[in-house]
Each structure stands twice: as C-alpha cells, then as structure tokens.
N, C-alpha and C positions, 0 to 999 in steps of 0.2 A: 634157321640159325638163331639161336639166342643165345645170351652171354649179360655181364654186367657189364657196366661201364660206369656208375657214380651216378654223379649230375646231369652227364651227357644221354643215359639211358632212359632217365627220367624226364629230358628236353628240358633241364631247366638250365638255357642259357649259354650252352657251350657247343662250343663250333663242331664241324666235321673235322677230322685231322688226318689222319691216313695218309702220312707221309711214309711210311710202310707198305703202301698198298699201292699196286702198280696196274693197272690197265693192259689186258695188247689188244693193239688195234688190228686191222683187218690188214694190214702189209708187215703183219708181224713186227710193230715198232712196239713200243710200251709210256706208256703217258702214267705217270706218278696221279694216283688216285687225287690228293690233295690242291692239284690244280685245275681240277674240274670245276665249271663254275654254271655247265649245264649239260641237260641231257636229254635230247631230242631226236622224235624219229621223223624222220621225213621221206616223199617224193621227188625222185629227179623227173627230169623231162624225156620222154620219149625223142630217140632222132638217131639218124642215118640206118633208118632201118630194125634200131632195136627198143627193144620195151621200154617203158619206166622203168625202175627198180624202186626201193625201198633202201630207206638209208639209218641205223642206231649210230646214232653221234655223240660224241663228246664235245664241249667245246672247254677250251681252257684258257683262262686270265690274262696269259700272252695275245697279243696280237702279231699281224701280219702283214702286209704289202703288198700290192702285187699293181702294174699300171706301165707308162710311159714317162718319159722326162717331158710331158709337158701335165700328167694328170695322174696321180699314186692314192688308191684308193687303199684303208685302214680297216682292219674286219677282226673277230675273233678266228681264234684259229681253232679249226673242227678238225676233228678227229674220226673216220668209221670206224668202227666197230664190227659191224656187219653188214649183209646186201642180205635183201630175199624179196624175190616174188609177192611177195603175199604182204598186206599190213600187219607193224610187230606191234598191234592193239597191248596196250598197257608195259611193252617194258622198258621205257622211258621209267615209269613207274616202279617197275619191278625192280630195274636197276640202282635209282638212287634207294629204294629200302635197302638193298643190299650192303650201299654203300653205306647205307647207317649202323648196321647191322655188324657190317666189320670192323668202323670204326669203335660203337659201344664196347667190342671186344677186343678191341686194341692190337688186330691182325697186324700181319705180314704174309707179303704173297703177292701171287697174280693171278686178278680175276681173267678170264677169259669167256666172251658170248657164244653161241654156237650155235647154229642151223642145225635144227632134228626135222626129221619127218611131223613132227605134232608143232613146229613153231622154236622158238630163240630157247636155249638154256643158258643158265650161269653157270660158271665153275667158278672154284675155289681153290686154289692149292699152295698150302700154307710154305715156307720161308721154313727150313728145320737146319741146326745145327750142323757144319761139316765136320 
C-alpha cells in the first residue's frame, strides 16, 4: 500500500491519526485504530491440559481494573486480534507498517488479521459511500 500523506509520509513530525480506521478483534469487537498505543505478540501459559497459544494484541490508552475490595490492580487494556499455534514472527511489525500506511493515506475502514495456512494476513476494507 502506498499513497501520500504530506509531512506525515515523510515522518517529519506528525502523529498517527486514524480515527477512521477501526480494528476487529478476535471476538469480533472493533477498537478505533487511533487508540492503539501498542502492538505485541505474545505467549500464553500452557494449562489444564491445553497448549500455549500465541497471542497479536493491541493494547489501547484506556486502562482497566480488575481485583477485590481490599486490592484493585490498573493495566492497560489488551485487545487479541488473533490466536495461532505457531509464532506471528514480525507482525507486531507488519501491523503498525500498516497502520502507517493507512494513516499516510488518510483511510477509512476496517482492518482485520487472519490466520492462513502460510501465517497471519492483513485486510483492508475501505468505508465507501451509502
């Protein structure tokens, strides 16, 4: 994907913006591109019998709660995106390009990640007039 975007394409200085641009996560929710403030993949723990898995996350500038009335612990709030077997080597990477990518070109839409037989793809599908 390439396109312009000014200043922003050239990195001189301006932010990601992508308030147009939506996320869905892996329980089909949608996180607004713009308040992503990370993007990591990780390992869960193996237990009660089942594997590890593999986790592409978002995490976004809200935080969260979660605890007892005598102890409330404060975290960012993560988001999956995907599960797979296997490690998603580089698309932690792959994915913020993207999101630069749509930003420089001043999209609309929602991205979606996807488990293929070869590893994780992106989608794109742009926001068109009704």
């Amino acid at each position: 994907m390439s396109g312009t975007g000014g200043d922003r394409a050239a990195g001189k200085g301006g932010s990601v913006g992508l308030s147009r641009v939506w996320i869905r996560t892996l329980d089909d929710g949608l996180v607004r591109a713009d308040h992503v403030v990370e993007v990591l993949a990780h390992q869960t723990a193996a237990f009660s019998g089942k594997p590890a898995r593999w986790l592409l996350d978002v995490a976004t500038a809200g935080s969260q709660g979660a605890g007892t009335a005598t102890q409330w612990n404060v975290g960012a709030s993560h988001r999956t995106l995907v599960q797979t077997a296997d490690e998603p080597r580089g698309a932690a990477q792959r994915l913020a390009r993207l999101m630069w990518e749509l930003d420089t070109r001043d999209a609309a839409g929602v991205l979606t990640v996807r488990r293929t037989p070869d590893g994780l793809d992106f989608d794109f599908e742009a926001f068109t007039a009704s």
